[in-house]
Backbone atoms as SQL, in Angstrom:
CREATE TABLE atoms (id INTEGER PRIMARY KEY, chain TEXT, resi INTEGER, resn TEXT, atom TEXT, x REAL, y REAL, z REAL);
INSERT INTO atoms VALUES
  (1, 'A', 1, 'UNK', 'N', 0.845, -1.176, 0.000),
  (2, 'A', 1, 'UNK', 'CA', 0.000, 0.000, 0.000),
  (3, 'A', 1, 'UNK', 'C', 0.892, 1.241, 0.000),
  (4, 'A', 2, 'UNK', 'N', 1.115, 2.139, -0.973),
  (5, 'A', 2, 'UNK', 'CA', 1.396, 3.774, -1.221),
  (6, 'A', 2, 'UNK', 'C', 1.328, 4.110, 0.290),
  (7, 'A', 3, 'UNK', 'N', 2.202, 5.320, 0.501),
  (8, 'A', 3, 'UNK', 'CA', 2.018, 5.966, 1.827),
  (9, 'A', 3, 'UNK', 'C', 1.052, 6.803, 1.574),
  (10, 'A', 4, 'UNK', 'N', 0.597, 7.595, 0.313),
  (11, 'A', 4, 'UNK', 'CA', -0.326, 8.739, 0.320),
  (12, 'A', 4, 'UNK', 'C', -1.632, 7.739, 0.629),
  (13, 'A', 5, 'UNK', 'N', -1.758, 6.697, 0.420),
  (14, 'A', 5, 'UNK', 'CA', -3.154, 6.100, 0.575),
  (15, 'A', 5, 'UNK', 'C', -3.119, 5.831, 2.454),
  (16, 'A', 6, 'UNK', 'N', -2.336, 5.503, 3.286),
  (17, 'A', 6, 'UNK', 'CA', -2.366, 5.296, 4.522),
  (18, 'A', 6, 'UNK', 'C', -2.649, 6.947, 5.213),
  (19, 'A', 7, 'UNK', 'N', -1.879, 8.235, 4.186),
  (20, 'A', 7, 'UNK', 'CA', -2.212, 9.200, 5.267),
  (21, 'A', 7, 'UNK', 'C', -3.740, 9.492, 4.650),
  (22, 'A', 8, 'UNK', 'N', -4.586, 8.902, 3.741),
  (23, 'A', 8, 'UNK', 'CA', -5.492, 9.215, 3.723),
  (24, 'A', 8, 'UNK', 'C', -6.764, 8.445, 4.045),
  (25, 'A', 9, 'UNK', 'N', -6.005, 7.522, 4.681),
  (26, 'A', 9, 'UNK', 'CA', -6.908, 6.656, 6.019),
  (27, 'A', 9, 'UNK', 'C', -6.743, 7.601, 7.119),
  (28, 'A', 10, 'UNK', 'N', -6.143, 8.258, 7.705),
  (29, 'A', 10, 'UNK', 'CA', -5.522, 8.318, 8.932),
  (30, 'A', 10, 'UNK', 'C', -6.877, 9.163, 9.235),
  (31, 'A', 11, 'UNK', 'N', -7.629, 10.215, 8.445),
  (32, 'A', 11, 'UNK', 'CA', -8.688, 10.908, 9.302),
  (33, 'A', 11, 'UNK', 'C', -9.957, 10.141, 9.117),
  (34, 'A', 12, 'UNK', 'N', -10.100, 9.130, 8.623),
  (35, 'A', 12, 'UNK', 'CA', -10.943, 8.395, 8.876),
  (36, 'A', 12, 'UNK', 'C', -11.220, 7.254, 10.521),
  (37, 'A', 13, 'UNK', 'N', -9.738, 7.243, 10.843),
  (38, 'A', 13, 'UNK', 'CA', -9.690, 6.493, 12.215),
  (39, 'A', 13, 'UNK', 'C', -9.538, 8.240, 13.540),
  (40, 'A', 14, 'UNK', 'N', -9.342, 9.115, 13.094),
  (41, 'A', 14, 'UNK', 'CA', -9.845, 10.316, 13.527),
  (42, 'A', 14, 'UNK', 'C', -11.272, 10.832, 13.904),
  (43, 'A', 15, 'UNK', 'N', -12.112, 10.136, 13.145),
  (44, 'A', 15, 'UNK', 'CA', -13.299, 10.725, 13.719),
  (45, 'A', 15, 'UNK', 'C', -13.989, 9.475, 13.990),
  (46, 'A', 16, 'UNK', 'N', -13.717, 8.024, 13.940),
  (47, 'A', 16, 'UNK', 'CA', -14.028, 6.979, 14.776),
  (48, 'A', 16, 'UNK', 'C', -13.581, 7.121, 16.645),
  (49, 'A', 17, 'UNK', 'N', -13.443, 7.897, 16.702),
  (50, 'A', 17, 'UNK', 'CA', -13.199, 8.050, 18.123),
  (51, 'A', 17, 'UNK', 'C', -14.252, 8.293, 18.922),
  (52, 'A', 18, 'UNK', 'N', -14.174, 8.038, 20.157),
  (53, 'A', 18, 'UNK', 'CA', -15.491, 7.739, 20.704),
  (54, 'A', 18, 'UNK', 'C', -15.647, 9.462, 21.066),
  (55, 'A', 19, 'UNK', 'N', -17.177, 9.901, 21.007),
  (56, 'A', 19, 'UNK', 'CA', -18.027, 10.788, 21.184),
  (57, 'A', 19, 'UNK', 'C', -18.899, 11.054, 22.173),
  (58, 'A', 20, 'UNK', 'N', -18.904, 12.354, 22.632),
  (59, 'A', 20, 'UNK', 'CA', -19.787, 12.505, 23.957),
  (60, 'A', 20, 'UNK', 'C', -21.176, 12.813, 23.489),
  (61, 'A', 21, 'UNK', 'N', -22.511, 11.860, 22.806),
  (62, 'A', 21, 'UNK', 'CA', -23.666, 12.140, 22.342),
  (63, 'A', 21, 'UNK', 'C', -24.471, 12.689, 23.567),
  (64, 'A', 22, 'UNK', 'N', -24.319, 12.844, 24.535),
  (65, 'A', 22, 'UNK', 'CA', -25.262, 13.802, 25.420),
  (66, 'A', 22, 'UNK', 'C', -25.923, 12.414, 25.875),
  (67, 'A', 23, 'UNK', 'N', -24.981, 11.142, 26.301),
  (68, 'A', 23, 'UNK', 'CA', -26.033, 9.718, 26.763),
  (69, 'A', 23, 'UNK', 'C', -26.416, 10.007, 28.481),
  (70, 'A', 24, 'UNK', 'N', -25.327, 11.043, 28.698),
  (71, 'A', 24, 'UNK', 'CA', -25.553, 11.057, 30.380),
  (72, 'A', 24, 'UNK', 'C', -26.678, 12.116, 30.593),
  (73, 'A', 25, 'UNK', 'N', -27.365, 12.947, 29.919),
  (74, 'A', 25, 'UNK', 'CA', -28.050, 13.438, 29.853),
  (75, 'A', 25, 'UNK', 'C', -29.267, 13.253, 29.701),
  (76, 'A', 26, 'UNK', 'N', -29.359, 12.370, 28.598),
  (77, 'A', 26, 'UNK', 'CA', -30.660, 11.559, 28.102),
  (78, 'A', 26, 'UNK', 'C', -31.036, 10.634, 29.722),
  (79, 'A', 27, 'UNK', 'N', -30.418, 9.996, 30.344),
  (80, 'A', 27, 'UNK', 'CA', -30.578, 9.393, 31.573),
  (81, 'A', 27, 'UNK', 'C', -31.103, 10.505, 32.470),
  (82, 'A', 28, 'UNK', 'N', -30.397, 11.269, 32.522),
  (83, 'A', 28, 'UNK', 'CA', -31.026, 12.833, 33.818),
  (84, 'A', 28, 'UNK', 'C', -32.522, 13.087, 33.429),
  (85, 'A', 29, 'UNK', 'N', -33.015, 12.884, 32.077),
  (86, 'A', 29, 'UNK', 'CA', -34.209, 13.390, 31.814),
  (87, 'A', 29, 'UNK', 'C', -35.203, 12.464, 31.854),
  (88, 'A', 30, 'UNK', 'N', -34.944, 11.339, 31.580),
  (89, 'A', 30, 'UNK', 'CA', -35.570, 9.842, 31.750),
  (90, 'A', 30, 'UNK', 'C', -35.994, 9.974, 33.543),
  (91, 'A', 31, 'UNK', 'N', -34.816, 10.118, 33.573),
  (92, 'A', 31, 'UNK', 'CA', -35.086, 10.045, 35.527),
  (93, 'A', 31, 'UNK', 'C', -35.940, 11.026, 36.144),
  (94, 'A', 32, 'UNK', 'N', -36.000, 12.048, 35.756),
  (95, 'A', 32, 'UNK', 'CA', -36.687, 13.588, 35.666),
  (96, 'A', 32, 'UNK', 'C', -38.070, 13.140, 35.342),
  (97, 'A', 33, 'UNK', 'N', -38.068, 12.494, 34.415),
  (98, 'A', 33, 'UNK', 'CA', -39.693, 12.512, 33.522),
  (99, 'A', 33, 'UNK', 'C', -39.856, 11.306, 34.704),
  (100, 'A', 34, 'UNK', 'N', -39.733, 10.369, 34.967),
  (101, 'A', 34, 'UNK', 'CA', -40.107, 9.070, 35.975),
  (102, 'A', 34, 'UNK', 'C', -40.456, 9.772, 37.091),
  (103, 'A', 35, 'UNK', 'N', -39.659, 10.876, 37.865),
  (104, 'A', 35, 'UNK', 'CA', -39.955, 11.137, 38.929),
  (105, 'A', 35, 'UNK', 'C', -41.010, 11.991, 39.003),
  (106, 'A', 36, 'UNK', 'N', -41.540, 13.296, 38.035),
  (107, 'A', 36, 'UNK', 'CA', -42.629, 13.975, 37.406),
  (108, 'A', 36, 'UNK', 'C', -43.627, 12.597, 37.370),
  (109, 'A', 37, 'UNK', 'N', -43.541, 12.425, 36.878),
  (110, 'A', 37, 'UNK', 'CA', -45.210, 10.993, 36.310),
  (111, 'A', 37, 'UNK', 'C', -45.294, 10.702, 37.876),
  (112, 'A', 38, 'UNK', 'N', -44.122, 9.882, 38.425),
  (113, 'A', 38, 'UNK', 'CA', -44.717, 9.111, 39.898),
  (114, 'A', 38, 'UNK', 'C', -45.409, 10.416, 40.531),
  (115, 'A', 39, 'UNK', 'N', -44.903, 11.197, 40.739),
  (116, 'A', 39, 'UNK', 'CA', -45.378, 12.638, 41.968),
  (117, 'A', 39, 'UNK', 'C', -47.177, 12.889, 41.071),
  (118, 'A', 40, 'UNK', 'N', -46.743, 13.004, 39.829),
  (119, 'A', 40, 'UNK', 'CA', -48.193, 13.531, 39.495),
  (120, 'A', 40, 'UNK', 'C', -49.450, 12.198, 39.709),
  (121, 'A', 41, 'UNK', 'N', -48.847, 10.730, 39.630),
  (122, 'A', 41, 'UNK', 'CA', -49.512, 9.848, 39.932),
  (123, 'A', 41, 'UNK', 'C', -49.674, 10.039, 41.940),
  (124, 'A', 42, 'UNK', 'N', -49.316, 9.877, 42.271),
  (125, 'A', 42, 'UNK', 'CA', -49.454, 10.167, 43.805),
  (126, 'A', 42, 'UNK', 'C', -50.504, 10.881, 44.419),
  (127, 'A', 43, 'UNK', 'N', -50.667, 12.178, 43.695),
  (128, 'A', 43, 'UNK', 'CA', -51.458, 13.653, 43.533),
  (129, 'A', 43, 'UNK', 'C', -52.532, 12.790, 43.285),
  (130, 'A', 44, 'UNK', 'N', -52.673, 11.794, 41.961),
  (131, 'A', 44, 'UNK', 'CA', -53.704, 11.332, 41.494),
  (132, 'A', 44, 'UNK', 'C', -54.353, 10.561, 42.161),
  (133, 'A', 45, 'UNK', 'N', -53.635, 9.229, 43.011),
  (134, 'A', 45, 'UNK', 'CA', -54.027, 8.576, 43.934),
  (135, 'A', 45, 'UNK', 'C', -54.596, 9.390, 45.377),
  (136, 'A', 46, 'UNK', 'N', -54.453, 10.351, 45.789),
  (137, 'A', 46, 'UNK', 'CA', -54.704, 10.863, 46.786),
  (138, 'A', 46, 'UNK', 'C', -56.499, 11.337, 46.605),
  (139, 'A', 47, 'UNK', 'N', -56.325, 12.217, 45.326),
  (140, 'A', 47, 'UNK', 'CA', -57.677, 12.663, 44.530),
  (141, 'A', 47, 'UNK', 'C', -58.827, 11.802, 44.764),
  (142, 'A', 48, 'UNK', 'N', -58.359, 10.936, 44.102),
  (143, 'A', 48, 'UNK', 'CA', -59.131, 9.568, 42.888),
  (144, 'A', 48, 'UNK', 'C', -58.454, 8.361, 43.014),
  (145, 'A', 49, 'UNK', 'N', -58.923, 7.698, 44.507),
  (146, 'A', 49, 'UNK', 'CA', -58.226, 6.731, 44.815),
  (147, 'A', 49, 'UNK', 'C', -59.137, 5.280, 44.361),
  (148, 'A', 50, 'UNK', 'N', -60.197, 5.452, 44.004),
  (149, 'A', 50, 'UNK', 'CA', -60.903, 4.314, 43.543),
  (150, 'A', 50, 'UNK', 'C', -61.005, 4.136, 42.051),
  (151, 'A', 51, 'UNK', 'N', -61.435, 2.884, 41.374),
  (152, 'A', 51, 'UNK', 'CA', -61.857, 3.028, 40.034),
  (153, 'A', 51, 'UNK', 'C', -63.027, 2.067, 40.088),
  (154, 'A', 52, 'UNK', 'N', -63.138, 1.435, 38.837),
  (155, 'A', 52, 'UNK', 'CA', -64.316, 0.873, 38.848),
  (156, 'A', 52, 'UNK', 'C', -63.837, -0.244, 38.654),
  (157, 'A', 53, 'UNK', 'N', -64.770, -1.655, 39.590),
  (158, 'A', 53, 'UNK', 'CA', -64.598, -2.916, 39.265),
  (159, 'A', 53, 'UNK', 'C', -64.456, -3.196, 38.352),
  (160, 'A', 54, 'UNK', 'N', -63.522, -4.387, 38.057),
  (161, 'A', 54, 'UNK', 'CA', -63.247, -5.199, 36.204),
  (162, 'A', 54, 'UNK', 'C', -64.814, -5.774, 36.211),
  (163, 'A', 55, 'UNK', 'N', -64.873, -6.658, 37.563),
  (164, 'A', 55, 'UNK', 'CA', -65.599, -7.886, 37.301),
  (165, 'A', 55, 'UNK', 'C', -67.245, -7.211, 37.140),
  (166, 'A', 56, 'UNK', 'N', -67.499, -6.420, 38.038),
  (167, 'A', 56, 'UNK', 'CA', -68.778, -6.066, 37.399),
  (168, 'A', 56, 'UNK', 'C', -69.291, -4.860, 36.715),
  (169, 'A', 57, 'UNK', 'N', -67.783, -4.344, 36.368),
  (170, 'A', 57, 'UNK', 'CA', -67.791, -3.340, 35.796),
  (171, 'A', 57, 'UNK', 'C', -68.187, -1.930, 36.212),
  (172, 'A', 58, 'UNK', 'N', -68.521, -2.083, 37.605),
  (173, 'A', 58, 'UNK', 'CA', -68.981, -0.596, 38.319),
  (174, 'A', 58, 'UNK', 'C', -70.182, -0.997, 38.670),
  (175, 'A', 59, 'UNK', 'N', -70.859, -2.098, 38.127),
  (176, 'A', 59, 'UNK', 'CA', -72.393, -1.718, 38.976),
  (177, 'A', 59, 'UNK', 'C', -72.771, -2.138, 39.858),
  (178, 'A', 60, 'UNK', 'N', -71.692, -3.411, 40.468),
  (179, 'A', 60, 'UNK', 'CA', -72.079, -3.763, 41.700),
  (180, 'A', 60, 'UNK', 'C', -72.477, -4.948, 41.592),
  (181, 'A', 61, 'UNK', 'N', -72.935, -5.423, 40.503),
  (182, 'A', 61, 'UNK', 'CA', -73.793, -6.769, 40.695),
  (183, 'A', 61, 'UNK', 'C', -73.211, -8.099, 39.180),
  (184, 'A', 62, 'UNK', 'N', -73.112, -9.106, 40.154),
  (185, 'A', 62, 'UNK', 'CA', -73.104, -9.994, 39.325),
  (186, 'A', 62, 'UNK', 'C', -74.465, -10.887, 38.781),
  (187, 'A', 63, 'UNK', 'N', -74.798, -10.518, 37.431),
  (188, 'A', 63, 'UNK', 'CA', -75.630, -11.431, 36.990),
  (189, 'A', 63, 'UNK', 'C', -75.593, -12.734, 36.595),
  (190, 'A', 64, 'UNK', 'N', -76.472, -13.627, 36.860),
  (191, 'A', 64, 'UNK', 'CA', -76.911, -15.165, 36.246),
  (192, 'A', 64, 'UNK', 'C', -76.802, -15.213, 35.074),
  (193, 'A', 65, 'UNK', 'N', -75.997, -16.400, 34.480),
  (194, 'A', 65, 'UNK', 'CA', -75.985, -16.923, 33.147),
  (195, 'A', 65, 'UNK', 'C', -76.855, -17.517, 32.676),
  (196, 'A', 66, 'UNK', 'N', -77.684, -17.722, 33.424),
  (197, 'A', 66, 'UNK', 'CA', -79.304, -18.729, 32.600),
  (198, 'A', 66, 'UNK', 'C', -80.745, -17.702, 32.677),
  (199, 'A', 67, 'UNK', 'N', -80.481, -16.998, 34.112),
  (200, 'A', 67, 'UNK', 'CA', -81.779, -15.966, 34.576),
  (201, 'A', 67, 'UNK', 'C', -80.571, -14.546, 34.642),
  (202, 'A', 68, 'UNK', 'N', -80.629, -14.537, 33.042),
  (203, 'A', 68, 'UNK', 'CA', -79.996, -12.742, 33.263),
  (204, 'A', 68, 'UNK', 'C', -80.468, -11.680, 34.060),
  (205, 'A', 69, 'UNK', 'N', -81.807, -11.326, 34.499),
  (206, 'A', 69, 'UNK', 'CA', -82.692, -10.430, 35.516),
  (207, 'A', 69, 'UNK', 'C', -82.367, -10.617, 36.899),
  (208, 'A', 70, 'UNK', 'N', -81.656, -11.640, 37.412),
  (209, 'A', 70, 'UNK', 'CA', -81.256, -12.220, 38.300),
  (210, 'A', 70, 'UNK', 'C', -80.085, -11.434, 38.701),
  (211, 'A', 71, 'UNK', 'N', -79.640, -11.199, 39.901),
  (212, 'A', 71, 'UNK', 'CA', -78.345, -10.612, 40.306),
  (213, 'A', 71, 'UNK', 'C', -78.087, -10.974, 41.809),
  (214, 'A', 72, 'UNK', 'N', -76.852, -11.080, 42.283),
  (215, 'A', 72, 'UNK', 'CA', -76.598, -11.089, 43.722),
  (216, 'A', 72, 'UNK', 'C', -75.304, -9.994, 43.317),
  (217, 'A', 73, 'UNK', 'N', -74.827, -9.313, 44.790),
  (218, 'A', 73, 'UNK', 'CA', -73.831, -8.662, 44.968),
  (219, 'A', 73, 'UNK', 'C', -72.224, -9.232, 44.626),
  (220, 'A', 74, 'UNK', 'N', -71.295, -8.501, 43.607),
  (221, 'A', 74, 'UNK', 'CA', -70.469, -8.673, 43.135),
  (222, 'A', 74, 'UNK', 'C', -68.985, -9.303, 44.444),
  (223, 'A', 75, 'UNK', 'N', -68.883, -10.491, 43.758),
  (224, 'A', 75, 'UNK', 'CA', -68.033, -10.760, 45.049),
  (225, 'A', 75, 'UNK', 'C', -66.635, -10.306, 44.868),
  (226, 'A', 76, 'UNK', 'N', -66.327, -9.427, 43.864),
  (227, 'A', 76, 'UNK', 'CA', -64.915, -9.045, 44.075),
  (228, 'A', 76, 'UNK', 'C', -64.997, -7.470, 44.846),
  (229, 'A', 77, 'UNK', 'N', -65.555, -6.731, 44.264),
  (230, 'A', 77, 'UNK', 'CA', -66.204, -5.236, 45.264),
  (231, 'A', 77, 'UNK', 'C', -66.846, -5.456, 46.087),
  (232, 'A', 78, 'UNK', 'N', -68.160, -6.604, 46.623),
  (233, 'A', 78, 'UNK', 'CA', -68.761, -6.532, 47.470),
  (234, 'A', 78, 'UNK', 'C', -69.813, -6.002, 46.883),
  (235, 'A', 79, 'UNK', 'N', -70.258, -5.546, 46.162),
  (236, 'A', 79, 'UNK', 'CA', -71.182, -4.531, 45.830),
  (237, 'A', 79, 'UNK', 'C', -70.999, -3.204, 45.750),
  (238, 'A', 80, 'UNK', 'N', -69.786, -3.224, 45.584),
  (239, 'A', 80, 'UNK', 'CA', -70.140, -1.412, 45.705),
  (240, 'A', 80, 'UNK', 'C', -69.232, -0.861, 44.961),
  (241, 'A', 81, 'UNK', 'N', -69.235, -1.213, 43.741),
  (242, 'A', 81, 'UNK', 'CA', -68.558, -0.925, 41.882),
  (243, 'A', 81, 'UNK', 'C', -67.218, -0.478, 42.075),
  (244, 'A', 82, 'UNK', 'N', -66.403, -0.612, 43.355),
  (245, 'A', 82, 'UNK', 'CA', -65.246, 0.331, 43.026),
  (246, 'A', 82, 'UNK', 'C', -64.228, -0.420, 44.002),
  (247, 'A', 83, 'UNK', 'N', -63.204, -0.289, 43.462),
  (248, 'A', 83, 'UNK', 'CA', -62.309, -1.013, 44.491),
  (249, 'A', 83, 'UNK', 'C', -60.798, -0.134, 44.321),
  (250, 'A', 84, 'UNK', 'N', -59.983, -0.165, 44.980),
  (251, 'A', 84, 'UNK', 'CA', -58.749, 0.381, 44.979),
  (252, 'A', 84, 'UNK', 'C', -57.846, 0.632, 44.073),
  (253, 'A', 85, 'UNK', 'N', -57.350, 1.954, 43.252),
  (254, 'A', 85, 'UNK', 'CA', -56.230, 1.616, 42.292),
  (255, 'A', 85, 'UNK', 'C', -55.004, 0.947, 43.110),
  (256, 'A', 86, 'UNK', 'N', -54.000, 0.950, 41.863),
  (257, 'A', 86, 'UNK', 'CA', -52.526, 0.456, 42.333),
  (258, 'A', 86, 'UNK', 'C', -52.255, 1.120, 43.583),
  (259, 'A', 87, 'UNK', 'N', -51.438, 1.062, 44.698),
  (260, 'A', 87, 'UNK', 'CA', -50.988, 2.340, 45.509),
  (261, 'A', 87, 'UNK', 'C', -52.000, 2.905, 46.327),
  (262, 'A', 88, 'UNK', 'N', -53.422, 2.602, 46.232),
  (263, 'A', 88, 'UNK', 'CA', -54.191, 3.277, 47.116),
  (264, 'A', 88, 'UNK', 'C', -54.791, 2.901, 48.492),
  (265, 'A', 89, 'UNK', 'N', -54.121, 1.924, 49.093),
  (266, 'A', 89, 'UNK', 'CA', -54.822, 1.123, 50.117),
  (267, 'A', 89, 'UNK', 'C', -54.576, 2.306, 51.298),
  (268, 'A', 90, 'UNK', 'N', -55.963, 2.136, 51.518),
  (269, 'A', 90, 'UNK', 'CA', -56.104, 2.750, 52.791),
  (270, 'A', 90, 'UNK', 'C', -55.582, 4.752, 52.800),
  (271, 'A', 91, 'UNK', 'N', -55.910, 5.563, 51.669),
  (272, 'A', 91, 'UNK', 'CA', -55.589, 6.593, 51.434),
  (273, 'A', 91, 'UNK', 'C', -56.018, 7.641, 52.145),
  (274, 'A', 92, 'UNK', 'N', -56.739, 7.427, 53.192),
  (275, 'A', 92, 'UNK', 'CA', -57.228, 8.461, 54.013),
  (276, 'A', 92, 'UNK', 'C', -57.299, 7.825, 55.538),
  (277, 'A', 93, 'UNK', 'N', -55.953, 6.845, 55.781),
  (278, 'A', 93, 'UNK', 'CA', -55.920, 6.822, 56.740),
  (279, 'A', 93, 'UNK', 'C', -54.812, 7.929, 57.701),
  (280, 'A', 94, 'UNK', 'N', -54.460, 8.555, 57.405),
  (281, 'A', 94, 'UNK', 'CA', -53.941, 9.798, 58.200),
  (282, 'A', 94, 'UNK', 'C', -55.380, 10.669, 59.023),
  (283, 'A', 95, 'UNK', 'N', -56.743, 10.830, 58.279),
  (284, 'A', 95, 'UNK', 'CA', -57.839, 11.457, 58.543),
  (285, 'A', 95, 'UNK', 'C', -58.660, 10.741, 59.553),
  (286, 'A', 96, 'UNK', 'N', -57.962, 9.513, 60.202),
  (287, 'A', 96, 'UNK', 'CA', -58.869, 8.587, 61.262),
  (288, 'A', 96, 'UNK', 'C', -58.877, 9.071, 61.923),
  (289, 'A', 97, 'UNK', 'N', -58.383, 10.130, 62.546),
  (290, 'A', 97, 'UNK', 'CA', -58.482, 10.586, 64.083),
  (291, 'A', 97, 'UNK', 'C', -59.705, 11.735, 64.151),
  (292, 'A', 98, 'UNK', 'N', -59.725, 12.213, 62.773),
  (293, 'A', 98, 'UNK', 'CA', -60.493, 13.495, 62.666),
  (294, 'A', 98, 'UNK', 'C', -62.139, 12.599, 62.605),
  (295, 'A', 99, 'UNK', 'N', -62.134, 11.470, 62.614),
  (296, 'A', 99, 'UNK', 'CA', -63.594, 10.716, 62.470),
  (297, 'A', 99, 'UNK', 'C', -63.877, 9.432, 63.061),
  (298, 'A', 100, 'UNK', 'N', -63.371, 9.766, 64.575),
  (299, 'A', 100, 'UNK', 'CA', -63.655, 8.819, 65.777),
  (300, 'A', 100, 'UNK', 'C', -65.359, 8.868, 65.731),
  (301, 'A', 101, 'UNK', 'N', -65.750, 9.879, 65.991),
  (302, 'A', 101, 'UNK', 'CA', -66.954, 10.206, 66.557),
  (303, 'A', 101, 'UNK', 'C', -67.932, 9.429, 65.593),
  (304, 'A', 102, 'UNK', 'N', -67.768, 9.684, 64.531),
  (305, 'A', 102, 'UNK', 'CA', -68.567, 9.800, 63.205),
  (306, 'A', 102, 'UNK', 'C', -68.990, 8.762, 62.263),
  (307, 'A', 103, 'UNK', 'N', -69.616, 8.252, 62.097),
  (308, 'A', 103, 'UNK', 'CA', -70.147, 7.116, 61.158),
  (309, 'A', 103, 'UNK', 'C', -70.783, 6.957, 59.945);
């Protein structure tokens, strides 16, 4: 191989060198945006700590497969269409003291 052909490799292994693409950065903002979503989910759980049953879909009642008019109370809610998101158990227990009295 010619020497003029090796010095005209040489800036080709010049800009194969490793590069600072801004990867430690992209991580700071990933982490940033994760910690934003959880806090605004939190806010959310505090709000709007219930949703609506899968199984009966919110209304409370499970119907009969032979006598559709038929219903007893949904045994995954109990009856009462709503059960806990992710994270929400027991979300207003800090407020027990303020509702000894009260029923």
């Amino acid at each position: 191989m010619p020497l003029s052909a090796l010095h005209s490799l040489a800036p080709l292994a010049a800009d194969t060198a490793p590069q600072d693409d801004g990867g430690g950065r992209r991580w700071l903002l990933l982490i940033l945006a994760a910690a934003v979503y959880g806090l605004g989910y939190a806010i959310s759980i505090r709000i709007h700590p219930y949703k609506n049953c899968p199984r009966c879909n919110g209304s409370g009642r499970h119907r009969g497969a032979l006598f559709s008019h038929a219903y007893r109370a949904c045994d995954r809610c109990g009856g009462k269409g709503r059960e806990y998101r992710a994270f929400a158990h027991r979300p207003y227990a800090q407020n027990e003291h303020k509702r000894r009295g009260r029923r």
